[in-house]
C-alpha positions in Angstrom: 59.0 24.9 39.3 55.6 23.3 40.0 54.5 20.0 40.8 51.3 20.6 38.9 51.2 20.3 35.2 50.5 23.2 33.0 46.7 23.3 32.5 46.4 24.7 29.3 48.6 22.1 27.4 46.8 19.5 29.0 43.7 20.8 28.2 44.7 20.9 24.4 46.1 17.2 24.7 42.9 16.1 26.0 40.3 18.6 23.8 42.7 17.0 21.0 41.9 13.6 22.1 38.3 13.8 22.5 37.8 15.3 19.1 40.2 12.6 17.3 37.5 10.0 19.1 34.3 12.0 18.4 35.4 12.4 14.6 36.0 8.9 14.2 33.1 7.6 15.8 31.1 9.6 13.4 33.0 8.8 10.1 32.4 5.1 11.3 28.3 6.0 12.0 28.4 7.7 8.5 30.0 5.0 6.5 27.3 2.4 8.8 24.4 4.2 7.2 25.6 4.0 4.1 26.6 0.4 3.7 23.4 -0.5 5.9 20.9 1.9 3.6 22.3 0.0 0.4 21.9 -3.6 1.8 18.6 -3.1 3.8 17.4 -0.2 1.7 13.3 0.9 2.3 11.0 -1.3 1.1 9.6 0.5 -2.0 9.6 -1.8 -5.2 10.1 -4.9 -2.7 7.9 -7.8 -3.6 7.1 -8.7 0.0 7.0 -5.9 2.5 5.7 -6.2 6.1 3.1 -3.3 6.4 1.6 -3.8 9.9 2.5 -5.7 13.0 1.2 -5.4 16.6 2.0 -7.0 19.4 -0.2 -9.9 21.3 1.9 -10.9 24.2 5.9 -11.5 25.0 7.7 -12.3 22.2 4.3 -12.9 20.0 2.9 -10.7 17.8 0.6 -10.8 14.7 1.8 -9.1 11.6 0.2 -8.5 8.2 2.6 -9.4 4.9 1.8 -7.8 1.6 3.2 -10.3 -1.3 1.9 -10.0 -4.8 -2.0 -10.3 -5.4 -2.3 -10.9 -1.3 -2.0 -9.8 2.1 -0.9 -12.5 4.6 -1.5 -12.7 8.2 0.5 -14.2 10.2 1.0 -15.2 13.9 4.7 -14.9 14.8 6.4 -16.5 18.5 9.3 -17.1 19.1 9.9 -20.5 17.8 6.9 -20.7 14.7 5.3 -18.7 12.6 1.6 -19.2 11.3 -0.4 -18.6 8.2 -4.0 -17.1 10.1 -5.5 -15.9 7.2 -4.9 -15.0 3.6 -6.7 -12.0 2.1 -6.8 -12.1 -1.4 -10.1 -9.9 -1.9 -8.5 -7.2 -4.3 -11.5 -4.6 -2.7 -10.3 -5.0 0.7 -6.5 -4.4 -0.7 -7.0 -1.8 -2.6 -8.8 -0.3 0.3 -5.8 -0.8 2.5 -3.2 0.7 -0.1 -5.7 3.7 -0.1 -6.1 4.0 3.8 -1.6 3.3 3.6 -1.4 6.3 1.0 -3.1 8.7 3.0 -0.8 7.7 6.2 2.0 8.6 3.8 0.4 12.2 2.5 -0.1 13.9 5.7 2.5 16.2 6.7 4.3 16.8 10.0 1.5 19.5 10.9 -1.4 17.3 10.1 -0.1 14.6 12.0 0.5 16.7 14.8 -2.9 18.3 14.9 -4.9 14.5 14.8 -2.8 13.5 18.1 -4.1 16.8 19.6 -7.5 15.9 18.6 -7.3 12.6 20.7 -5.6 13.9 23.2 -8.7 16.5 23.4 -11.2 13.6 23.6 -9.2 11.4 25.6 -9.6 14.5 28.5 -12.9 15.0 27.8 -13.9 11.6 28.2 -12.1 11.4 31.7 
């Protein structure tokens, strides 16, 4: 008779455990992304989508809002947000929907070889 427990059956016990925890932690991220696709959703067929937003400073940041027949842009802190400017020049939002379309169209590859590109420059500036 030994002192020390049987490794084998604990092993089991605890293998058991860990994969009871794993597989409930991913039933409850699977059911998340379900429930949290359905109420946030993309924003395709949205009336107001936010299509650009950089940041300025801490906690401010400038953002440009497409609602329908304008882009807004606003200035955003942490306490107020700001109409700067409204563009409602149908040319220059058109031209934005074009330049947005062709973000969307390039594939993985194409992406990939534009970065290179810069990257290429970047050195050869340097």
């Amino acid at each position: 008779m030994s002192i020390y427990p049987d490794i084998i059956p604990t092993a089991i016990k605890m293998l058991t455990a860990l994969g009871v925890v794993l597989g409930g932690m991913l039933i409850v991220y699977y059911f998340s992304k379900r429930i949290l696709k359905r109420q946030v959703g993309n924003s395709k067929g949205k009336m107001i989508r936010v299509l650009e937003s950089s940041y300025i400073g801490v906690k401010k940041n400038i953002s440009l809002v497409e609602i329908p027949g304008a882009i807004l842009v606003l200035g955003i802190t942490n306490d107020n947000i700001s109409l700067l400017s409204k563009i409602e020049n149908q040319e220059i939002i058109d031209g934005y929907k074009k330049v947005e379309k062709e973000k969307e169209l390039l594939s993985f590859s194409d992406r990939l070889h534009q970065f290179s590109l810069k990257l290429k420059k970047t050195k050869s500036v340097q």
